[in-house]
C-alpha angles and dihedrals in degrees: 000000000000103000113257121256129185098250103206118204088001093160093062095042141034108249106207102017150024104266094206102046118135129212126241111255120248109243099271118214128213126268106236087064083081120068096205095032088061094047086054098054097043081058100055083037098061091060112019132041113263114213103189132331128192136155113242123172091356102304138087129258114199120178123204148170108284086231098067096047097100078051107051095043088063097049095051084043092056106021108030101046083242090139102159132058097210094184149353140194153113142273109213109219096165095130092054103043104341092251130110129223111241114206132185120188110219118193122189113193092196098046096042088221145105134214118191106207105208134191138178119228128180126245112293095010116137120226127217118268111240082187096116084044090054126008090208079073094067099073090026090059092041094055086044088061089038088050111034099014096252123155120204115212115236100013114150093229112015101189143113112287097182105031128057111276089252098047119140122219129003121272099209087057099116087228087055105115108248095235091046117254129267094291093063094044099059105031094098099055094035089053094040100040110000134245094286086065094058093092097054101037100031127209130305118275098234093164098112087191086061109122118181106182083185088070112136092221091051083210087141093046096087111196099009096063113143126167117293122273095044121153113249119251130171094223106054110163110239108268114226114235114247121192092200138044121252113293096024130232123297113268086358114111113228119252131208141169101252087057092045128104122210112207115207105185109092091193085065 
């Protein structure tokens, strides 16, 4: 567990990266150094407008216009052998060219390869559902739309699948604070007691490095756990770890810790 640190200001700034950094790109091949890949992408190309097209580790990457994407999924469903849509999502590249980068991850079984379609769409442009093409689509697109605000045109139930139905922002934004806003600290006690009960209850800890070793439960506190409601003391004994309760369990042996071997070769 990464040591705690006060994080000053931590809504307005990302405390331990930079929150728009992008990652080097991986060296990309042409496409013509692949017999099938190439076949694939004659046969896009031969209805649809091709972008741009490379290999990179080992499979292909087509874009495309975000209006032919219903198109060119089909085809690659019923005339490339690409029967599964693995995965979906977004890149969000707002603070570059207010756009994000829409991806669709395509698997052929016969083939033993993978294309990933990609398009570009403006801020607050909706996308067309392939939900009726592949059913995996229908909860991919609903957390696109839950986590970068997204909507998907046509989907049979176009709402939020991770947070609550009335949450405010999207969490995979990368604006968005890392420990959520104000809204977010405080949505639990607002929903369960109501804002006149904030004072009294305060907002929710959402720092995961947190460590109170004054916690009543002592959960945090590995190897010097005692029952709850212990008085605090500086110098606690170190509590050996029991698997089982005392007494054990009938016709079990009873493990502990000091009879217990870690092994620590995985090819074992």
């Amino acid at each position: 567990m990464r040591a705690y640190t006060p994080k000053d200001n931590v809504q307005a700034k990302s405390y331990y990266n930079d929150r728009f950094y992008v990652a080097p790109q991986v060296p990309k091949e042409a496409v013509a150094t692949d017999e099938v890949f190439a076949a694939d992408l004659a046969a896009i190309a031969a209805k649809f407008e091709i972008k741009e097209a490379f290999i990179q580790v080992g499979q292909m990457v087509v874009y495309i216009n975000a209006s032919d994407i219903y198109g060119v999924l089909e085809l690659m469903r019923d005339e490339l052998s690409y029967t599964q849509l693995t995965e979906m999502s977004a890149i969000d590249w707002l603070a570059k060219d207010n756009t994000f980068e829409i991806f669709y991850q395509m698997l052929s079984m016969t083939k033993r390869k993978r294309i990933r379609i990609k398009y570009f769409i403006e801020n607050g442009q909706a996308v067309d559902s392939v939900e009726k093409l592949f059913r995996s689509a229908d909860w991919s697109e609903r957390e696109m739309f839950d986590m970068f605000g997204i909507e998907a045109n046509n989907h049979p139930f176009m709402k939020r699948i991770l947070m609550p139905y009335d949450w405010q922002g999207h969490p995979l934004l990368k604006t968005y604070p890392l420990e959520g806003d104000e809204f977010a600290a405080w949505y639990e006690v607002d929903k369960i007691y109501g804002k006149e009960a904030r004072e009294a209850i305060g907002p929710e800890i959402r720092d995961t490095a947190r460590v109170d070793r004054y916690d009543s439960e002592r959960f945090a506190r590995l190897g010097y756990e005692v029952p709850k409601g212990t008085e605090i003391t500086d110098d606690m004994p170190k509590t050996e770890q029991n698997y089982q309760e005392e007494g054990g369990v009938f016709m079990i042996t009873k493990l502990d810790k000091k009879s217990s071997k870690i092994i620590d070769d995985p090819q074992r």
